[in-house]
PDB file of N, CA, C and O in Angstrom:
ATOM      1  N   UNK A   1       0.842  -1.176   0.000  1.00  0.00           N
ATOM      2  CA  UNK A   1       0.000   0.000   0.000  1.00  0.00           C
ATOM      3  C   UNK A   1       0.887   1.238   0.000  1.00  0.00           C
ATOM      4  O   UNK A   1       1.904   1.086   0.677  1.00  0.00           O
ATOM      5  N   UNK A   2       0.779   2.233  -0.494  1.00  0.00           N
ATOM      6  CA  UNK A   2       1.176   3.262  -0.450  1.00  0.00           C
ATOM      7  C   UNK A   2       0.030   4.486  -0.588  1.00  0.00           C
ATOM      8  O   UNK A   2      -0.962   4.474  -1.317  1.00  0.00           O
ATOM      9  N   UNK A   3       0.540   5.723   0.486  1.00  0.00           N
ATOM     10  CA  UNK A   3      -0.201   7.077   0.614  1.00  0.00           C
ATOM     11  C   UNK A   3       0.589   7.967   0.032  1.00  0.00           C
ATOM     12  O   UNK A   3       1.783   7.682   0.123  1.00  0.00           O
ATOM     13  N   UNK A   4       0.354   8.889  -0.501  1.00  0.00           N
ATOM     14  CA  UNK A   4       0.881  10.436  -0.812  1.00  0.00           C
ATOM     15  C   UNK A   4       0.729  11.226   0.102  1.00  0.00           C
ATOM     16  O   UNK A   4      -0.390  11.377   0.593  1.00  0.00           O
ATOM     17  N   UNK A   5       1.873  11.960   0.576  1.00  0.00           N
ATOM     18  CA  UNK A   5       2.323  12.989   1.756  1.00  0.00           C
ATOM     19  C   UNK A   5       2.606  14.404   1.000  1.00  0.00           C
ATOM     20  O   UNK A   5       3.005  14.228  -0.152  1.00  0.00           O
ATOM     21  N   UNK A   6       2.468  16.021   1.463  1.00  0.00           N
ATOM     22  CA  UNK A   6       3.691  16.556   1.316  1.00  0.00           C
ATOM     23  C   UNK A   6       4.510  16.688   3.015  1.00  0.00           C
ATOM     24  O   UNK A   6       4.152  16.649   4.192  1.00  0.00           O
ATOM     25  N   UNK A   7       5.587  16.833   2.356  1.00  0.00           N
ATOM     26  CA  UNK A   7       6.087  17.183   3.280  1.00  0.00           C
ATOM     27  C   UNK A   7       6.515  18.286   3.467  1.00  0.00           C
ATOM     28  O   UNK A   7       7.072  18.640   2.428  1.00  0.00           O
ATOM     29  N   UNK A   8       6.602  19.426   4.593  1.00  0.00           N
ATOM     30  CA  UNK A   8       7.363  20.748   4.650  1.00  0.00           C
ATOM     31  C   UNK A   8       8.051  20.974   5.187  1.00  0.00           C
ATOM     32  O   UNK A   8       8.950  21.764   4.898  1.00  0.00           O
ATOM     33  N   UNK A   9       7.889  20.220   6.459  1.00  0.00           N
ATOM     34  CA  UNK A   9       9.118  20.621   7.496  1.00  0.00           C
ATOM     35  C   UNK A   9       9.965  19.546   7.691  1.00  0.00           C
ATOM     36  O   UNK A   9       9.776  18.426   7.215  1.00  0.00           O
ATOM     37  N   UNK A  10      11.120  19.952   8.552  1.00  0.00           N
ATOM     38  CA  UNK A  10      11.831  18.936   9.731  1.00  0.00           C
ATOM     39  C   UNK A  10      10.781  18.232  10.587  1.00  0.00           C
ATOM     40  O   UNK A  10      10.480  17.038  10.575  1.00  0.00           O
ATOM     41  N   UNK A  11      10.321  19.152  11.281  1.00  0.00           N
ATOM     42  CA  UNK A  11       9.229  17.837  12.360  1.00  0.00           C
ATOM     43  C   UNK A  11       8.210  16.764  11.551  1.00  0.00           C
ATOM     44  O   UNK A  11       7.792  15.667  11.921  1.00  0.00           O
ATOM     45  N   UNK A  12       8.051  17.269  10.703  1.00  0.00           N
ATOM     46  CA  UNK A  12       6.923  16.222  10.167  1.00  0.00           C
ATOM     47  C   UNK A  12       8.503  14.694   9.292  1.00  0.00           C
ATOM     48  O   UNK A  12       8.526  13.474   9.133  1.00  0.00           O
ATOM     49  N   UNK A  13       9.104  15.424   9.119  1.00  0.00           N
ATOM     50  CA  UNK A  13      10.338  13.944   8.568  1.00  0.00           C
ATOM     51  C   UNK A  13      10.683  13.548  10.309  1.00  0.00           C
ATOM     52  O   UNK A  13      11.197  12.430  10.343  1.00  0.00           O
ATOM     53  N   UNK A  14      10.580  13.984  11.328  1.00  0.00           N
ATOM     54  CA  UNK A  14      11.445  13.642  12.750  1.00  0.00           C
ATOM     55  C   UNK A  14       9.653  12.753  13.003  1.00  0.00           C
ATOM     56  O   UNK A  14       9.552  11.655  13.551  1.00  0.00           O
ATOM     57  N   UNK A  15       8.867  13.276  12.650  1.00  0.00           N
ATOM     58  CA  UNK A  15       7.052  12.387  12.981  1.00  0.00           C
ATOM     59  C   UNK A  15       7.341  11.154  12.124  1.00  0.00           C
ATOM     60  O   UNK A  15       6.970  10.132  12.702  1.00  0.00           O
ATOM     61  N   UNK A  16       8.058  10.865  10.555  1.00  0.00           N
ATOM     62  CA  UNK A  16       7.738   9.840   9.936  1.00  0.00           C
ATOM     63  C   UNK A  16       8.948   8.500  10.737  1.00  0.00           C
ATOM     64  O   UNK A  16       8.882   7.279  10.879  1.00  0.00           O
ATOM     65  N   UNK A  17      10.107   9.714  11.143  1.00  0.00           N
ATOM     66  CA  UNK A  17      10.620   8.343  11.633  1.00  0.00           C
ATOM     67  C   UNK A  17      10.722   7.676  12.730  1.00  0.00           C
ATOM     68  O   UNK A  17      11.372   6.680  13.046  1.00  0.00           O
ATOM     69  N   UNK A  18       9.668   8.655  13.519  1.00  0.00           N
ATOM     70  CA  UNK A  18       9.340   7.915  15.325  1.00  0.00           C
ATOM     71  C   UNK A  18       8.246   7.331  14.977  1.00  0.00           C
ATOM     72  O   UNK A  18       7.906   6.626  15.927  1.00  0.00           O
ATOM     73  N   UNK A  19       7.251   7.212  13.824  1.00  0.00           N
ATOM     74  CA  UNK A  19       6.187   6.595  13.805  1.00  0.00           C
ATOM     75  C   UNK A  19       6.575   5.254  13.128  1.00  0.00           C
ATOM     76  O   UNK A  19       6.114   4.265  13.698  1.00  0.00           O
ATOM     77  N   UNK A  20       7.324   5.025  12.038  1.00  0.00           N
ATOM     78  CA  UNK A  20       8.021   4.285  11.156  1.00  0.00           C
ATOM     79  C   UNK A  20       8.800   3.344  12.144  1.00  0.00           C
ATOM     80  O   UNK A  20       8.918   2.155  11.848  1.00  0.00           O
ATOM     81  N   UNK A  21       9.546   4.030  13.764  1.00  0.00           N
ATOM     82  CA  UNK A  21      10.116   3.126  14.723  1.00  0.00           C
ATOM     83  C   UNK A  21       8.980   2.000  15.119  1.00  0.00           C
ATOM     84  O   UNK A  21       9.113   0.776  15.143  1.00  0.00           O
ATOM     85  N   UNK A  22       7.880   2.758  15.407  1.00  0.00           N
ATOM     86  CA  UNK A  22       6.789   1.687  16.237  1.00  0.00           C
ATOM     87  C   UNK A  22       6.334   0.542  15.414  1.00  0.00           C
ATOM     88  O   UNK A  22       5.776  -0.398  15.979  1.00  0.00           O
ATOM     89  N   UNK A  23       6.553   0.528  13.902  1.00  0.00           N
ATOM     90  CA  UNK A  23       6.304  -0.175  13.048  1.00  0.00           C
ATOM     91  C   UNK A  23       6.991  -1.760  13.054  1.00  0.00           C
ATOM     92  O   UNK A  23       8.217  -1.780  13.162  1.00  0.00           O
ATOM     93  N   UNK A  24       6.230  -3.192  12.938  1.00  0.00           N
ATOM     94  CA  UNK A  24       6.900  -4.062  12.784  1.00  0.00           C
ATOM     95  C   UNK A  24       7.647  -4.380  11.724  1.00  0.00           C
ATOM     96  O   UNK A  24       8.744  -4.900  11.521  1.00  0.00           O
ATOM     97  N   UNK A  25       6.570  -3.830  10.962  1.00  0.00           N
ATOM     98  CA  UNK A  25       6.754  -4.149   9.246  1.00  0.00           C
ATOM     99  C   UNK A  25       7.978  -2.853   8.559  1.00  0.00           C
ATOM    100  O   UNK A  25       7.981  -1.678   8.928  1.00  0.00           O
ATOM    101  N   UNK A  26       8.988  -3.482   7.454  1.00  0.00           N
ATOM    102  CA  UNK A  26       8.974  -2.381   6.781  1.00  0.00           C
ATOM    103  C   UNK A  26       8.385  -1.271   6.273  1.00  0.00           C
ATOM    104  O   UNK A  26       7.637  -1.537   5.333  1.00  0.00           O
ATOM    105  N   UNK A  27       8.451  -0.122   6.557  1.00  0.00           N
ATOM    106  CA  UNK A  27       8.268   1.168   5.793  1.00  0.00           C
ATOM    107  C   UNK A  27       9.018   1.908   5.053  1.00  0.00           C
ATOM    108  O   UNK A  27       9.995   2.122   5.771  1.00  0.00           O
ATOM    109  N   UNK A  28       9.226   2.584   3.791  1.00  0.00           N
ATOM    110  CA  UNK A  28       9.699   2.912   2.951  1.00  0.00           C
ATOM    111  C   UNK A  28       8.950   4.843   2.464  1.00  0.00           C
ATOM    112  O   UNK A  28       7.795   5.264   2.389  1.00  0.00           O
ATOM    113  N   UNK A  29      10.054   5.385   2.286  1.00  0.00           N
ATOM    114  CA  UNK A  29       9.479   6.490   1.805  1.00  0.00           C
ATOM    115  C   UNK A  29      10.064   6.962   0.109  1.00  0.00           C
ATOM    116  O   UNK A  29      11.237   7.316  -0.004  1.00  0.00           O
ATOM    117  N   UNK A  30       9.453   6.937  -0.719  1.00  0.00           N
ATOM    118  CA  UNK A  30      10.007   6.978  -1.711  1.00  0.00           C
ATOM    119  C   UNK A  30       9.584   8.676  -2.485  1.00  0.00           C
ATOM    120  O   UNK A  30       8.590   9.299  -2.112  1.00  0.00           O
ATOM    121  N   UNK A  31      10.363   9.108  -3.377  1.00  0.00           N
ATOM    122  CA  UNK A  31       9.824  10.775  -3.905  1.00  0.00           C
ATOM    123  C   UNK A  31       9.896  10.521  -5.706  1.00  0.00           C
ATOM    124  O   UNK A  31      10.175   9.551  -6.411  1.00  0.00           O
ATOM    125  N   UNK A  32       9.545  11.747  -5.938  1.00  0.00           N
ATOM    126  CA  UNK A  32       8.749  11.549  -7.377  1.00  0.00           C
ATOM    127  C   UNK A  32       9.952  11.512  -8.131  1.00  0.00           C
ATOM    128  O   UNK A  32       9.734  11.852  -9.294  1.00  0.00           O
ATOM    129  N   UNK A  33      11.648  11.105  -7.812  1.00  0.00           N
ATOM    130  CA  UNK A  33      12.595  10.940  -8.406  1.00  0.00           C
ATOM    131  C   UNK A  33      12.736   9.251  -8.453  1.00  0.00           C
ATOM    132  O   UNK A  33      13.420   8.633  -9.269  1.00  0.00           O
ATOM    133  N   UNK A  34      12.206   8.871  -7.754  1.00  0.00           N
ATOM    134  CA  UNK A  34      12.162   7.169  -7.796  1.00  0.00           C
ATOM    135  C   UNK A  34      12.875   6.923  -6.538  1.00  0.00           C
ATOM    136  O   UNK A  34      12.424   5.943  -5.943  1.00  0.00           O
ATOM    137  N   UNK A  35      13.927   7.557  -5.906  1.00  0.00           N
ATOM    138  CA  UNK A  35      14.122   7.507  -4.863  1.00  0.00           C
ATOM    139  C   UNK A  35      13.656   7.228  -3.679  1.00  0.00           C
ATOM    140  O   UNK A  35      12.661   7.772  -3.200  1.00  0.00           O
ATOM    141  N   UNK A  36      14.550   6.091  -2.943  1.00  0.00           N
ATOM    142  CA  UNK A  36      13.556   5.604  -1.579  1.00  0.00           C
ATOM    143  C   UNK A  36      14.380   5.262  -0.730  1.00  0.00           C
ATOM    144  O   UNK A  36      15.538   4.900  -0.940  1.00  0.00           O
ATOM    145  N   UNK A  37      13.949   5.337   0.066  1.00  0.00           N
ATOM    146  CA  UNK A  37      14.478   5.484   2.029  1.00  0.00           C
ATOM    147  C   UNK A  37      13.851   4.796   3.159  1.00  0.00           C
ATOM    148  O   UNK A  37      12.664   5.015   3.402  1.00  0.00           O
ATOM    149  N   UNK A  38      14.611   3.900   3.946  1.00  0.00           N
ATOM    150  CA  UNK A  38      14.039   3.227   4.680  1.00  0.00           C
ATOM    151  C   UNK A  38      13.091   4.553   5.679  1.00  0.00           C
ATOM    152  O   UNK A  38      13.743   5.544   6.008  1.00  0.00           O
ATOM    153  N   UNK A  39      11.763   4.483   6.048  1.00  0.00           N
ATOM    154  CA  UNK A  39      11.379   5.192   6.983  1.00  0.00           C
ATOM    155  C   UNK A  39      11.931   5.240   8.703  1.00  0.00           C
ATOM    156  O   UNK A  39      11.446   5.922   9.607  1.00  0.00           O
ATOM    157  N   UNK A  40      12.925   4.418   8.767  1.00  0.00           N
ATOM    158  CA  UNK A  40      13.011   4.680  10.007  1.00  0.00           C
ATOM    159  C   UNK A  40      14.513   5.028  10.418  1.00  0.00           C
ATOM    160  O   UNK A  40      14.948   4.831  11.553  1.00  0.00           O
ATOM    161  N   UNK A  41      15.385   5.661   9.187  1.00  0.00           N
ATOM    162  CA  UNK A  41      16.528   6.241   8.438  1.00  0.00           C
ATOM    163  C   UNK A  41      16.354   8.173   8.819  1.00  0.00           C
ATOM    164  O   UNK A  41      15.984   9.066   8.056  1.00  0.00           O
ATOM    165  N   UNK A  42      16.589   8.217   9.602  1.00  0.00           N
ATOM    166  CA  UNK A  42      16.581   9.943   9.231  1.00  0.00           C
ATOM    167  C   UNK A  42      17.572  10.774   8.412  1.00  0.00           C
ATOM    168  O   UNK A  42      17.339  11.915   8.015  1.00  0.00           O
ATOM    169  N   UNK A  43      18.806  10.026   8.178  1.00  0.00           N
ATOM    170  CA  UNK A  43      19.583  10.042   7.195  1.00  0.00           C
ATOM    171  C   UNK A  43      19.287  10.043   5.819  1.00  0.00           C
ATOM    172  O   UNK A  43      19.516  10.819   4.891  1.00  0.00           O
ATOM    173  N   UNK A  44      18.493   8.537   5.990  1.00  0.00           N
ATOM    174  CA  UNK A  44      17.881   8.035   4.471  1.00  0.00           C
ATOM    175  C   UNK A  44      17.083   9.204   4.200  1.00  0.00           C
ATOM    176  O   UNK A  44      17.298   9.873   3.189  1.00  0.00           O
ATOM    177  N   UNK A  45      16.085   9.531   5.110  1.00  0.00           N
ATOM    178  CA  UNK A  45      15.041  10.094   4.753  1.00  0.00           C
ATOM    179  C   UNK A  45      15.657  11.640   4.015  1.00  0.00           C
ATOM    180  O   UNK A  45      15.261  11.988   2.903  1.00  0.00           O
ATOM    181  N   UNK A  46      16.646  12.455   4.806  1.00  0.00           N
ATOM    182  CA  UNK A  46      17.227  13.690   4.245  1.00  0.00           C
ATOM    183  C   UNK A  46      17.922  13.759   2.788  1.00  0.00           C
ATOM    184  O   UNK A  46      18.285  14.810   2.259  1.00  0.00           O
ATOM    185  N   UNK A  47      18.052  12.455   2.217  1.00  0.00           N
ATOM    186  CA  UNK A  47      18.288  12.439   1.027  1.00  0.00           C
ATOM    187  C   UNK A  47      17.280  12.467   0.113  1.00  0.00           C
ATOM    188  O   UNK A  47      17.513  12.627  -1.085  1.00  0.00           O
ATOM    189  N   UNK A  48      16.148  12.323   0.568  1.00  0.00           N
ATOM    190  CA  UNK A  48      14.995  12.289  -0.320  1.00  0.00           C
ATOM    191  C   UNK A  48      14.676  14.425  -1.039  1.00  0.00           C
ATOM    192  O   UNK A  48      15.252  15.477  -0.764  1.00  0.00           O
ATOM    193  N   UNK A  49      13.827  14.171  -1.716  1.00  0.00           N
ATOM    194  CA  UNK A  49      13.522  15.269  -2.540  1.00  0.00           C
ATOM    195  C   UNK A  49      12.030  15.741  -1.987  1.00  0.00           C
ATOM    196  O   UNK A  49      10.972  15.402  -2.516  1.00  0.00           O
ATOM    197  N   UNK A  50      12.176  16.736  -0.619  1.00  0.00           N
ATOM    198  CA  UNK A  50      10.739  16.918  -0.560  1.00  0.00           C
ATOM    199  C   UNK A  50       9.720  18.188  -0.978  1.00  0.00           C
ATOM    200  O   UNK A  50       8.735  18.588  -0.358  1.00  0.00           O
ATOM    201  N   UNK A  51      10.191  18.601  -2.024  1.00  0.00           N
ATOM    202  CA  UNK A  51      10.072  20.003  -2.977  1.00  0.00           C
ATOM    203  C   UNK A  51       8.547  19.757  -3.628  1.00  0.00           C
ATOM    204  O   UNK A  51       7.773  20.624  -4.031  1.00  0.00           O
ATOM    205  N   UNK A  52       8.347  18.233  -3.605  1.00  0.00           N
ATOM    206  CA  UNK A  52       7.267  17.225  -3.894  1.00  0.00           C
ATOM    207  C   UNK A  52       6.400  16.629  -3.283  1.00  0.00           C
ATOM    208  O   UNK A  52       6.888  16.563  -2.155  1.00  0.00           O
ATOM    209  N   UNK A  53       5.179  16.013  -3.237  1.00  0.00           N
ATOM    210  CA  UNK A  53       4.719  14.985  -2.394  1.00  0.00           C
ATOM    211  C   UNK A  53       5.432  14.076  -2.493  1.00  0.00           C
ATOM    212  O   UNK A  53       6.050  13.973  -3.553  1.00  0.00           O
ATOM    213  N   UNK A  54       5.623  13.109  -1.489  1.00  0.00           N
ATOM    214  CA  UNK A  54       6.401  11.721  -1.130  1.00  0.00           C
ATOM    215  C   UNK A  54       5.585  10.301  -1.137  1.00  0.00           C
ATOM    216  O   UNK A  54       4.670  10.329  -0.314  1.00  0.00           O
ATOM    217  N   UNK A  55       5.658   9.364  -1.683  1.00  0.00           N
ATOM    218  CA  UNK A  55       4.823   8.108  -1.173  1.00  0.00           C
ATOM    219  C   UNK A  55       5.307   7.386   0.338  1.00  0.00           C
ATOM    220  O   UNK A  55       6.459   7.106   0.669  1.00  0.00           O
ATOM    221  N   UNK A  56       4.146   7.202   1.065  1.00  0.00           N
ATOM    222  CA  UNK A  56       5.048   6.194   2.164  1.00  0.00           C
ATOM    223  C   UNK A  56       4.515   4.823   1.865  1.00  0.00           C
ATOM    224  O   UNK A  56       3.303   4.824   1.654  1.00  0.00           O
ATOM    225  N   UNK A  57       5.068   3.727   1.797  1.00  0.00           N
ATOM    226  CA  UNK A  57       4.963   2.846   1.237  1.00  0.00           C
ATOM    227  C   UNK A  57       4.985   1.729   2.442  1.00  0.00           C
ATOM    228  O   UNK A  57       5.499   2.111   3.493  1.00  0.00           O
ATOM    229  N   UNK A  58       4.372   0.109   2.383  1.00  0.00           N
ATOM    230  CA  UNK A  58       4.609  -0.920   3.735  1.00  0.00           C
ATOM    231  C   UNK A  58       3.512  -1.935   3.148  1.00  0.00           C
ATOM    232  O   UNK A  58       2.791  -1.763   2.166  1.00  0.00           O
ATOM    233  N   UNK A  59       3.549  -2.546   3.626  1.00  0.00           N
ATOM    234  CA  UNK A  59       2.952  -3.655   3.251  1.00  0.00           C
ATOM    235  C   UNK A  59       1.714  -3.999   3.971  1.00  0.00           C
ATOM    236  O   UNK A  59       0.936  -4.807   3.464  1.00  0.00           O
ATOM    237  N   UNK A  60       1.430  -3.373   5.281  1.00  0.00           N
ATOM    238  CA  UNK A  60       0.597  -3.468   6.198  1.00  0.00           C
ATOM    239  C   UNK A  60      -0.120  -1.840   5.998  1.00  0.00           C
ATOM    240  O   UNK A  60       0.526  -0.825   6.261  1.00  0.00           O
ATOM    241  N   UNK A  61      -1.227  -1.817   5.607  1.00  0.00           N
ATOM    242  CA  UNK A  61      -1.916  -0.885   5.658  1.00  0.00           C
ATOM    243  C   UNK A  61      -2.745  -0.089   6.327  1.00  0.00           C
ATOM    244  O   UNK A  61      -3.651   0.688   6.026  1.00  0.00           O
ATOM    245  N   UNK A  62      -2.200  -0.481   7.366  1.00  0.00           N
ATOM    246  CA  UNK A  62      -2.532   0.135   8.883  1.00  0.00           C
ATOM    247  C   UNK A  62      -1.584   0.670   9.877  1.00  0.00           C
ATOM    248  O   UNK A  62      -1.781   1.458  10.803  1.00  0.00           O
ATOM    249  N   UNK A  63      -0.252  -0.074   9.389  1.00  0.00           N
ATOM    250  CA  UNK A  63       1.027   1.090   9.715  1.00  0.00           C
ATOM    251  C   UNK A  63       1.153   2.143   8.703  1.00  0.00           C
ATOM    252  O   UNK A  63       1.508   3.296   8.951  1.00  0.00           O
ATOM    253  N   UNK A  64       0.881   1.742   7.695  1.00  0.00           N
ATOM    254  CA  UNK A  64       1.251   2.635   6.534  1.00  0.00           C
ATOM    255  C   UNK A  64       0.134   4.478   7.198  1.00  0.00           C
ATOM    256  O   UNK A  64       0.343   5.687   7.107  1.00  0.00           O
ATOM    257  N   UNK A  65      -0.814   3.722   7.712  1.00  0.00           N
ATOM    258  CA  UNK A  65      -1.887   4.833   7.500  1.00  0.00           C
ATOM    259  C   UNK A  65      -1.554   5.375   9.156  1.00  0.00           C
ATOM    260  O   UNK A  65      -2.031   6.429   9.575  1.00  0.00           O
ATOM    261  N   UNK A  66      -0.585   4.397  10.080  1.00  0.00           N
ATOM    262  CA  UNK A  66      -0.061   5.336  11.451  1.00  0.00           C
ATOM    263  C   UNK A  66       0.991   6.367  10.813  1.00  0.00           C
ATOM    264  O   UNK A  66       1.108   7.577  11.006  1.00  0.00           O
ATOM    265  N   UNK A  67       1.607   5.629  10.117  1.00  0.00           N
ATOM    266  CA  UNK A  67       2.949   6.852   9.797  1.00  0.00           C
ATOM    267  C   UNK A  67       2.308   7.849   9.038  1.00  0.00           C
ATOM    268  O   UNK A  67       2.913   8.908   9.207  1.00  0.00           O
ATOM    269  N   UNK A  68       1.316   7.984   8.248  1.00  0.00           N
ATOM    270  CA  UNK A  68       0.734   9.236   7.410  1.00  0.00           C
ATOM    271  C   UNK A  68      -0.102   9.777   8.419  1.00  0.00           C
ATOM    272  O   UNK A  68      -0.590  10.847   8.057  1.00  0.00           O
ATOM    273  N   UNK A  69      -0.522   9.337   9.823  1.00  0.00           N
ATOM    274  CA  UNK A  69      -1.043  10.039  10.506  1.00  0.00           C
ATOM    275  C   UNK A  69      -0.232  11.355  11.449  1.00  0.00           C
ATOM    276  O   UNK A  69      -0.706  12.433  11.806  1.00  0.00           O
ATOM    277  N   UNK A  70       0.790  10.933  11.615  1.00  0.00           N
ATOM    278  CA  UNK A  70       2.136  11.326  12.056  1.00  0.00           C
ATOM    279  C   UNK A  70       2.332  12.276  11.421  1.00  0.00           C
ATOM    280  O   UNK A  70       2.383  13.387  11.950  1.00  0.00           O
ATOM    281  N   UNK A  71       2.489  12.093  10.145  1.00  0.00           N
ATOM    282  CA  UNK A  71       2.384  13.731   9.313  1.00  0.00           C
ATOM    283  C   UNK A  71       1.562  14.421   9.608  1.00  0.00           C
ATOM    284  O   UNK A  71       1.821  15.457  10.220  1.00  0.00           O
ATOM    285  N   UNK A  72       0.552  14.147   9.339  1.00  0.00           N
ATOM    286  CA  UNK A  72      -0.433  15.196   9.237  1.00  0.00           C
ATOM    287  C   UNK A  72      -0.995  15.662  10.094  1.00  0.00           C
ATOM    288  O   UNK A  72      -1.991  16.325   9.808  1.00  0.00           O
ATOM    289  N   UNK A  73      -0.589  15.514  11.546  1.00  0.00           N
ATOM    290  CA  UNK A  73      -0.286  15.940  12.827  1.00  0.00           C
ATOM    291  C   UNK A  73       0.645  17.205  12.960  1.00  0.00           C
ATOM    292  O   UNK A  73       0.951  17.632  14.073  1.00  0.00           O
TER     293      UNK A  73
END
């Protein structure tokens, strides 16, 4: 499953990867360059392109939809 995010700030990337921690499952954040980042990478994640909306991506669609809640908080 994957959601579409934007992102604007620092806190909302510091929200994807404390929410992305609580996660069992992989999460992935990928940007409209094809580029992707483990979500629970804050490293990974600062390499991403967020000039764009972002997909967050997981396989479980109920973490997927905790970590997009996290944003949009």
């Amino acid at each position: 499953m994957t959601k579409p995010v934007k992102v604007t700030c620092f806190k909302q990337v510091h929200n994807i990867v404390t929410a992305a921690a609580q996660c069992r499952r992989e999460i992935s954040v990928q940007d409209l360059k094809g580029a992707v980042a483990d979500a629970k990478s804050i490293l990974g994640l600062m390499n991403l392109d967020f000039s764009q909306p972002v997909e967050i991506c997981g396989e479980d669609p109920a973490e997927v939809e905790h970590v997009y809640n996290a944003v949009r908080h």
